[in-house]
C-alpha positions in Angstrom: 5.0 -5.7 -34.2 4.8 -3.0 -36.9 6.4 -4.4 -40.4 8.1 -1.4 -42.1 8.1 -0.5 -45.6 11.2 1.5 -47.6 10.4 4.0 -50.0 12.5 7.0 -51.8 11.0 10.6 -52.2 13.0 13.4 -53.9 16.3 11.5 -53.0 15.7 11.0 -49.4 14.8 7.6 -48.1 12.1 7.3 -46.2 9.9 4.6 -43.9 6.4 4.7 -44.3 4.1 1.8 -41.3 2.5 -0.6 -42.9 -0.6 -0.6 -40.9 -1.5 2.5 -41.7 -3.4 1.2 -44.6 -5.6 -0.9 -42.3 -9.1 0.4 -41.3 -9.7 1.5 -37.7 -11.9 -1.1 -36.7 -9.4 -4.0 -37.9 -6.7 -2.3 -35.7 -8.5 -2.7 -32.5 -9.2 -6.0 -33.5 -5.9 -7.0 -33.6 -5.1 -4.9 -29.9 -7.9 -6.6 -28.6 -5.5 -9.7 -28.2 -2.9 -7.6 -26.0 -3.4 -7.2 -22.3 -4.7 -3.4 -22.0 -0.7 -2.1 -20.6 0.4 -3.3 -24.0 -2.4 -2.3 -26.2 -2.0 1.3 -24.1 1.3 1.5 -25.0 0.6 1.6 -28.9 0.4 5.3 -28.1 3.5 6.3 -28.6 3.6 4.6 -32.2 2.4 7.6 -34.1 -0.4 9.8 -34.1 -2.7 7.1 -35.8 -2.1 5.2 -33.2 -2.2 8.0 -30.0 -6.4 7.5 -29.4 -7.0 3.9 -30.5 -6.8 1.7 -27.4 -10.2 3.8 -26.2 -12.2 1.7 -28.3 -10.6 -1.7 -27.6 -14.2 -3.6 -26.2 -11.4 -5.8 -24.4 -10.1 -4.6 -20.5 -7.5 -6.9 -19.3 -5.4 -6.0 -16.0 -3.2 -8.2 -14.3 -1.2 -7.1 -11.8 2.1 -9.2 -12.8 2.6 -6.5 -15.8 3.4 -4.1 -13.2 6.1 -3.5 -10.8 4.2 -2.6 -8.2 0.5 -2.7 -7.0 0.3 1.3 -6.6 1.8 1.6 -10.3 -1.1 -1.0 -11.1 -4.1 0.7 -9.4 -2.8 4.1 -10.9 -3.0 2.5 -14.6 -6.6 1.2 -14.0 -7.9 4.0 -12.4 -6.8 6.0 -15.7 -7.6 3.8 -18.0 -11.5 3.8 -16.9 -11.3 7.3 -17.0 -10.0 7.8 -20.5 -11.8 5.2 -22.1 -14.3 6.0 -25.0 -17.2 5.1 -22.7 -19.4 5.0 -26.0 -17.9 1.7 -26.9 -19.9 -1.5 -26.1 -17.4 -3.7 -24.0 -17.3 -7.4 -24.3 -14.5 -8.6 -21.6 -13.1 -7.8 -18.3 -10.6 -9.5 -17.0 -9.2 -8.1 -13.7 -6.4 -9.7 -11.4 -4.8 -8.0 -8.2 -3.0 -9.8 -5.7 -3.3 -7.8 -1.8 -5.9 -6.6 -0.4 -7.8 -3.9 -2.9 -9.0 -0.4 -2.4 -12.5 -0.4 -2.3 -12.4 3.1 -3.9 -11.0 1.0 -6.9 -13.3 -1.8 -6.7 -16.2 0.6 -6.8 -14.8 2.3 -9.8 -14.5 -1.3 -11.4 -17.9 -2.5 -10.4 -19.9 0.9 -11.6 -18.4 0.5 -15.0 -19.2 -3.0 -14.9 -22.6 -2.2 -14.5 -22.8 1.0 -16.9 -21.0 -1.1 -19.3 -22.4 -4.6 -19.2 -25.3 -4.4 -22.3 -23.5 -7.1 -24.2 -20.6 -8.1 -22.0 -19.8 -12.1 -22.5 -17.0 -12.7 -20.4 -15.9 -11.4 -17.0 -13.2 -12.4 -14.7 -12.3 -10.9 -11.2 -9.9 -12.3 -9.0 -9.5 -9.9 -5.9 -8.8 -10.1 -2.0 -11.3 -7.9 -0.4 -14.9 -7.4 -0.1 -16.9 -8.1 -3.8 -20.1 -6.9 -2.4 -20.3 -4.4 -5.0 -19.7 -6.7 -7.4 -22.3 -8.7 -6.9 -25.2 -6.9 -8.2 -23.6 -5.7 -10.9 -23.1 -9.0 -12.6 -26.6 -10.4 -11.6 -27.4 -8.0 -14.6 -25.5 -8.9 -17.1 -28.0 -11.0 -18.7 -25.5 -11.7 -21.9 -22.4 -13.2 -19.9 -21.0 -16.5 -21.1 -18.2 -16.6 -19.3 -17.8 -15.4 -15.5 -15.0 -15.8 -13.0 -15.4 -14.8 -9.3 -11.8 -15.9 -7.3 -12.0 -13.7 -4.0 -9.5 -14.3 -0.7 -11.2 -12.5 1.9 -9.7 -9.6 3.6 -7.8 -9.7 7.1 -4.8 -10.6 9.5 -6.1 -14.2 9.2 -8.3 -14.5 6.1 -10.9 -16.5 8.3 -14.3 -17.2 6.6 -15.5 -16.9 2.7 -17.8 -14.9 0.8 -21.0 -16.5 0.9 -22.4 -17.3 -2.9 -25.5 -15.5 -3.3 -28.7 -17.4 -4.2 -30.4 -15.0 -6.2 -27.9 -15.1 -9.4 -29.4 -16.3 -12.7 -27.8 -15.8 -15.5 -29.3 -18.3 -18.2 -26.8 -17.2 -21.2 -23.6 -18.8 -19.2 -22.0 -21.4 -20.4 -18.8 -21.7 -18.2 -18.4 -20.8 -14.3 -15.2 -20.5 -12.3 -15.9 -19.9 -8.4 -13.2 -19.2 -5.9 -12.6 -19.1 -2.6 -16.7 -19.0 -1.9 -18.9 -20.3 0.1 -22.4 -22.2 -0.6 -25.1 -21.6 2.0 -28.2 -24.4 2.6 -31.5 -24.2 3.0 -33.7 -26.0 6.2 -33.3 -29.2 4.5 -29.1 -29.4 5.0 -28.8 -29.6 0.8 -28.0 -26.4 -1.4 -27.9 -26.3 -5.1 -26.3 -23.2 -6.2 -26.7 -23.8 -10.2 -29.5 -24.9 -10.9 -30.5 -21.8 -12.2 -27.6 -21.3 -15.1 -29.4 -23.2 -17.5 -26.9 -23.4 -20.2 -24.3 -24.2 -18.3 -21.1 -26.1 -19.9 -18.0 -26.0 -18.3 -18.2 -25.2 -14.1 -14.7 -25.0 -11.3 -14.9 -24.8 -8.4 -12.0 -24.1 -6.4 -11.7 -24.1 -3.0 -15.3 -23.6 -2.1 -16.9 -24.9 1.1 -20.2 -25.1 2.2 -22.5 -23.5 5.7 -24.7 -25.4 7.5 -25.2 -28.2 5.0 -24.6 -31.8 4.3 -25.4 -31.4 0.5 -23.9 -30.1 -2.3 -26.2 -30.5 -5.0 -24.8 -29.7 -8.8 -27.9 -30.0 -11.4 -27.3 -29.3 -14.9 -28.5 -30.9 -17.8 -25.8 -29.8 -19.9 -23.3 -29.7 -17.8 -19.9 -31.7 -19.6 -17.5 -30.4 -17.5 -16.7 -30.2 -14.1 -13.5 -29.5 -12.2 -13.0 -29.5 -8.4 -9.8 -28.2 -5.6 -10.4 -28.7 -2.4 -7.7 -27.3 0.5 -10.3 -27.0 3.4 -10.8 -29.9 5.9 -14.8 -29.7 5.2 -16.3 -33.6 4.7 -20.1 -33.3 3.2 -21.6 -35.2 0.0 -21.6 -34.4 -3.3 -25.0 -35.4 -5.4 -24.2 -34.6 -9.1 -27.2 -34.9 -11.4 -25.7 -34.1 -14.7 -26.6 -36.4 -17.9 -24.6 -34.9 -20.1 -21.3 -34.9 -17.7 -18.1 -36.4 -19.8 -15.0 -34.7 -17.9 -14.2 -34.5 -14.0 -11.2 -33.2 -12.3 -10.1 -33.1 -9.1 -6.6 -31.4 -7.3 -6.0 -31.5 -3.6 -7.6 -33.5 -0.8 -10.2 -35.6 -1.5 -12.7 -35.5 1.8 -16.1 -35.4 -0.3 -18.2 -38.5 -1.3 -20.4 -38.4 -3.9 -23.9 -40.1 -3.4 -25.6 -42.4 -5.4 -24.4 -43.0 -9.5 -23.1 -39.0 -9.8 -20.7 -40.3 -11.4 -21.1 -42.9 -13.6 -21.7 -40.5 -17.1 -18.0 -39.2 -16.9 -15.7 -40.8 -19.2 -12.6 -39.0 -18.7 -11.0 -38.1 -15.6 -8.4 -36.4 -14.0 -6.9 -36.4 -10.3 -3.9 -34.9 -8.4 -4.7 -36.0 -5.0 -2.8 -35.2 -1.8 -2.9 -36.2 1.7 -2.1 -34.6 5.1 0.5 -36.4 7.5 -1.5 -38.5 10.1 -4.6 -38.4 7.7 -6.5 -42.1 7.4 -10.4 -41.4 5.9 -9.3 -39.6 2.2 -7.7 -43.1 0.7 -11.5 -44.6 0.7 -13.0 -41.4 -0.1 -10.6 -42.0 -3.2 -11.2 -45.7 -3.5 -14.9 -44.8 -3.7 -14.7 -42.3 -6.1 -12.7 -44.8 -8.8 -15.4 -47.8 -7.9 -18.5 -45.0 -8.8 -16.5 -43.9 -11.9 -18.1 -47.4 -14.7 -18.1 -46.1 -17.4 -14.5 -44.1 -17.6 -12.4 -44.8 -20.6 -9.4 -42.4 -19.8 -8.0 -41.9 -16.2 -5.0 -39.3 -16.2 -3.4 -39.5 -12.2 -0.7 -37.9 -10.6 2.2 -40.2 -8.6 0.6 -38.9 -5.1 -2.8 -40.1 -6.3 -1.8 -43.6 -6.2 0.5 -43.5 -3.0 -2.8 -42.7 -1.6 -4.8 -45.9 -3.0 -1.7 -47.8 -1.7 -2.5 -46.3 1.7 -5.7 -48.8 1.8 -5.7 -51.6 3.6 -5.8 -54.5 1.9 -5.9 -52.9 -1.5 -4.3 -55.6 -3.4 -6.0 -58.2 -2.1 -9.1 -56.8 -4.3 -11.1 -57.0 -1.5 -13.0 -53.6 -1.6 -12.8 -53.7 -5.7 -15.9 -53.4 -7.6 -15.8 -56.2 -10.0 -17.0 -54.0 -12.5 -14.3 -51.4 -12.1 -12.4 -49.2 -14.9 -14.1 -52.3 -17.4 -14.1 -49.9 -19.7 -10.8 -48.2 -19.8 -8.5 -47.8 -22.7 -5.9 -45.2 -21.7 -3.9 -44.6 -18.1 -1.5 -41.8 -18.2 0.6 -41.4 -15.2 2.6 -37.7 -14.7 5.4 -37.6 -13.0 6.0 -34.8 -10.8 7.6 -34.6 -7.2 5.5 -35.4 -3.9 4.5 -32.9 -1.4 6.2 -32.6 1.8 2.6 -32.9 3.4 2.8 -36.7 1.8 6.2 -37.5 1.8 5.4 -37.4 6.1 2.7 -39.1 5.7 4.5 -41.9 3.2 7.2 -42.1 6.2 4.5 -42.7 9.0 2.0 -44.7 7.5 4.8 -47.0 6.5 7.1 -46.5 9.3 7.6 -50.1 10.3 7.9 -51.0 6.9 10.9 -48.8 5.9 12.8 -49.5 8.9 13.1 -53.0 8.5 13.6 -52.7 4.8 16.6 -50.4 6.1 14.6 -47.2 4.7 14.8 -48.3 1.4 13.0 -45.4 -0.2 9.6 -45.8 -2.2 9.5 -45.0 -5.8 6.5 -42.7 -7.2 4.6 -45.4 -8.3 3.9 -47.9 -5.5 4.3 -51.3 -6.5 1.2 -53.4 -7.7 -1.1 -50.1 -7.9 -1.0 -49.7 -11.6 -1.9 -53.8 -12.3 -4.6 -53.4 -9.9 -6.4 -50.2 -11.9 -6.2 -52.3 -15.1 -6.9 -55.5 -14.1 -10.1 -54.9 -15.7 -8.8 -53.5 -19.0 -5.2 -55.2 -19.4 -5.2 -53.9 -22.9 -5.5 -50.4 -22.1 -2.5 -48.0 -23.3 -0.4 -47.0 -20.4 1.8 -44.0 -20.8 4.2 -42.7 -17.7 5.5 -39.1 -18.5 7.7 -36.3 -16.5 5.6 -32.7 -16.6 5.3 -30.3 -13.6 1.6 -30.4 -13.5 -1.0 -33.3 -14.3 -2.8 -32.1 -17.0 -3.9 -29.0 -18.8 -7.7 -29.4 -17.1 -6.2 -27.4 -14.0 -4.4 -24.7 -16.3 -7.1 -22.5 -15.0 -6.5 -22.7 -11.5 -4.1 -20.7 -9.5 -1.0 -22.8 -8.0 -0.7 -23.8 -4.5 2.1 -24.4 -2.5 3.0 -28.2 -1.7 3.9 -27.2 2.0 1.6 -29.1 4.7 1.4 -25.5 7.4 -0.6 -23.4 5.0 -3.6 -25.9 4.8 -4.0 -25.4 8.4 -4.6 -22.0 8.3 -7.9 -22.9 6.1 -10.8 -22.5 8.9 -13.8 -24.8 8.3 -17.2 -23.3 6.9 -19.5 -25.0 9.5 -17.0 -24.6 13.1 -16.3 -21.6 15.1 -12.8 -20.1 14.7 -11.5 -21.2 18.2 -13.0 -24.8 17.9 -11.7 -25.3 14.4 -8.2 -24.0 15.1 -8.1 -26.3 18.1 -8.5 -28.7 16.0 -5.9 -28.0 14.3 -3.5 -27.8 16.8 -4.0 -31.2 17.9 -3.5 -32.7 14.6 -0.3 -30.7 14.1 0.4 -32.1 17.3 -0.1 -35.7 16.3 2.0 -35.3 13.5 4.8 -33.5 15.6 4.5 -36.6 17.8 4.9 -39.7 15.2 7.9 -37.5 13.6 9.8 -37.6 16.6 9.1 -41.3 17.0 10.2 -42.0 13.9 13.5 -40.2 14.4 14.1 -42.2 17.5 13.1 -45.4 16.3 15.7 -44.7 12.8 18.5 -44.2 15.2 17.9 -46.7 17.7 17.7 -49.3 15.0 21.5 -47.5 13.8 19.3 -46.9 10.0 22.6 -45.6 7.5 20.6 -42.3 7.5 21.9 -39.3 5.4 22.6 -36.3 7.5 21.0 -33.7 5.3 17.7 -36.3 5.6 18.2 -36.3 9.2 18.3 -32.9 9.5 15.9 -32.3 7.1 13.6 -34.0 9.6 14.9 -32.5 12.8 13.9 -28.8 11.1 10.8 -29.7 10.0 10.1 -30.9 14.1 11.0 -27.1 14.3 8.5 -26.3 12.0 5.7 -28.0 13.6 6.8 -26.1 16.8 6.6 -22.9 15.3 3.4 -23.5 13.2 1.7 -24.6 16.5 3.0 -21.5 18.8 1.6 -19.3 16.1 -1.8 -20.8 16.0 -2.2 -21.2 19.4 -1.6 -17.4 19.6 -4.5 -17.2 16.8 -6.3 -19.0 19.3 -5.8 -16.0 22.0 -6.8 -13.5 19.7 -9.8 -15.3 18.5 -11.2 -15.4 22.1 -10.3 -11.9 22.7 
């Protein structure tokens, strides 16, 4: 990092740092780029160098620099201690997988809040209790930019941290919420931001909502909005947002959005999946493309339109809107590999189908889906490419796993524990069931099956088994 110059004095060569002609202030400029173990580490440079990371105005820790959490906590915990606290900070960026120490998270949150006169951007992604975050941000009147990703703390990780309704902060332009949960008024509607005035750019990701049927979203400048959803929660979405131009969407698509929340968006975005077993999401989806009139670039993922295929009837344009994607000019497809959790559901859903076709396997792309999205707009450019994710809209969200069992350790907001993991239970159930059928139908119909496939399916039988003991003994806990 440090260019070198070579100079003689009185016969002996010496090598003299080029930086050290550079003024203080343009030096922690430069370190404010590095994540705060690197810029620390500039220390051991020279003695120009030993004191100037105290007055970086940047903090970012992420736990992946380190080797091990407790080397991590160490290095934060002495880094908030040695810091210049004179200096005016302007981001925090914090990241620790595990469940924190809230002796840590205290530390973090009181200098937060001693520290947060001009602070524009924070970002905290934590497992464990943020309550004494909270109040320390509904202070910091100058933030643009605020992330809040928390996994809540436990055996089981049941529940979410309820959003609080009280937090206005009119200079923020872009929002990232994870992991929380909205709570309604009398009415059954909440509207969480309608108080972030300025509001640009909002995620949310994997947020539910209590006791409602409403998710409002008002904002009249609102351009952006991006959406994951991993819970089994089904409630509407009413969007009122003029100026909204971009929406994207990763994971199941349960919500419907009411009335024309849509129609302002021009560019979208989607990555859908579907559970094994699973019939409602392929409308949900089918209503989300016929409320999108005005779009004029639709970027989709392979499983996104195994799932329109999934509708009856589809290409028979019987539930089209006449006036859909009329305005489209560009389709990009991205290749990536399907789920296990819709490969299943691709093998049951079409179970008759591949049989007598002697399991001939589908391709990504379903056949007739694509003519049937521009049908409308025949001229629009269509471009098929290989990339592991579907676009760079969801570079700010944390990867999932594909696997189907995870998804049903995911509690619902508005059921109690025991009911909602009964649920699940019986759906995994289902799905146990219609694997073994399809096994037995495969060999009784002598299918030239590959063993590792047949296998393949046999273990995943095992899976279910598993997945369903432990549950059921989730069950037994909950009641006691």
């Amino acid at each position: 990092m440090i260019q070198r110059k070579t100079r003689k004095r009185r016969g002996i060569e010496t090598s003299e740092d080029k930086s050290s002609d550079l003024p203080n202030c343009i030096l922690i400029h430069i370190l404010s780029f590095l994540n705060t173990k690197d810029a620390v580490g500039t220390c051991i440079l020279s003695k120009r160098w030993k004191h100037i990371w105290k007055y970086i105005p940047t903090l970012t820790f992420h736990y992946s620099d380190f080797s091990t959490l407790k080397n991590f906590d160490k290095f934060v915990s002495g880094v908030l201690s040695l810091r210049d606290n004179s200096i005016v900070m302007h981001t925090i960026d914090f990241d620790r997988n595990g469940s924190i120490n809230s002796g840590l998270l205290k530390k973090v949150a009181y200098y937060v809040l001693s520290h947060n006169v001009k602070l524009l951007r924070f970002r905290i992604d934590v497992k464990g209790d943020i309550g004494h975050i909270l109040p320390c941000i509904s202070s910091c009147q100058t933030l643009t930019s605020l992330k809040l990703s928390v996994s809540p703390k436990g055996r089981y990780n049941y529940g979410r941290t309820l959003f609080p309704k009280s937090l206005s902060l009119t200079a923020l332009t872009c929002l990232h919420l994870g992991n929380f949960a909205f709570c309604a008024g009398d009415d059954g509607r909440i509207e969480p931001f309608s108080a972030f005035n300025s509001l640009n750019s909002l995620i949310i990701d994997n947020c539910t909502v209590k006791d409602a049927r409403i998710l409002c979203i008002t904002s009249e400048k609102l351009v952006s909005l991006t959406m994951r959803n991993l819970s089994f929660d089904v409630y509407q979405i009413e969007i009122s947002a003029p100026s909204l131009c971009t929406f994207s969407f990763i994971g199941i698509p349960y919500q419907k959005f009411r009335g024309s929340s849509l129609s302002s968006v021009e560019q979208v975005n989607i990555d859908a999946e579907m559970l094994a077993n699973y019939s409602e999401p392929p409308l949900v989806l089918l209503s989300w493309l016929c409320d999108l009139a005005n779009i004029k670039s639709l970027t989709v993922s392979p499983s996104t339109l195994q799932i329109l295929s999934f509708v009856p009837d589809i290409l028979k344009d019987k539930l089209l809107s006449p006036s859909l994607m009329r305005s489209l000019k560009s389709l990009k497809v991205k290749l990536k590999p399907l789920s296990y959790g819709l490969s299943l559901a691709l093998k049951i859903v079409n179970l008759e189908k591949e049989l007598k076709a002697e399991f001939n396997p589908s391709s990504l792309i379903p056949d007739g889906i694509l003519d049937l999205l521009l049908k409308n707009s025949p001229s629009a450019d269509v471009d098929i490419v290989e990339c592991s994710r579907i676009d760079e809209s969801f570079d700010q969200l944390a990867p999932f796993s594909s696997s189907l069992f995870p998804e049903f350790l995911q509690p619902s907001s508005d059921e109690h524990v025991v009911h909602d993991l009964y649920r699940r239970v019986q759906h995994l159930k289902q799905v146990k069931l219609q694997t073994n059928k399809y096994i037995e139908l495969a060999m009784k119909e002598k299918i030239s099956w590959e063993m590792e496939e047949l296998l393949a399916l046999r273990n995943h039988v095992m899976m279910f088994s598993k997945t369903i003991d432990v549950i059921e003994r989730q069950i037994k806990d909950a009641r006691n």
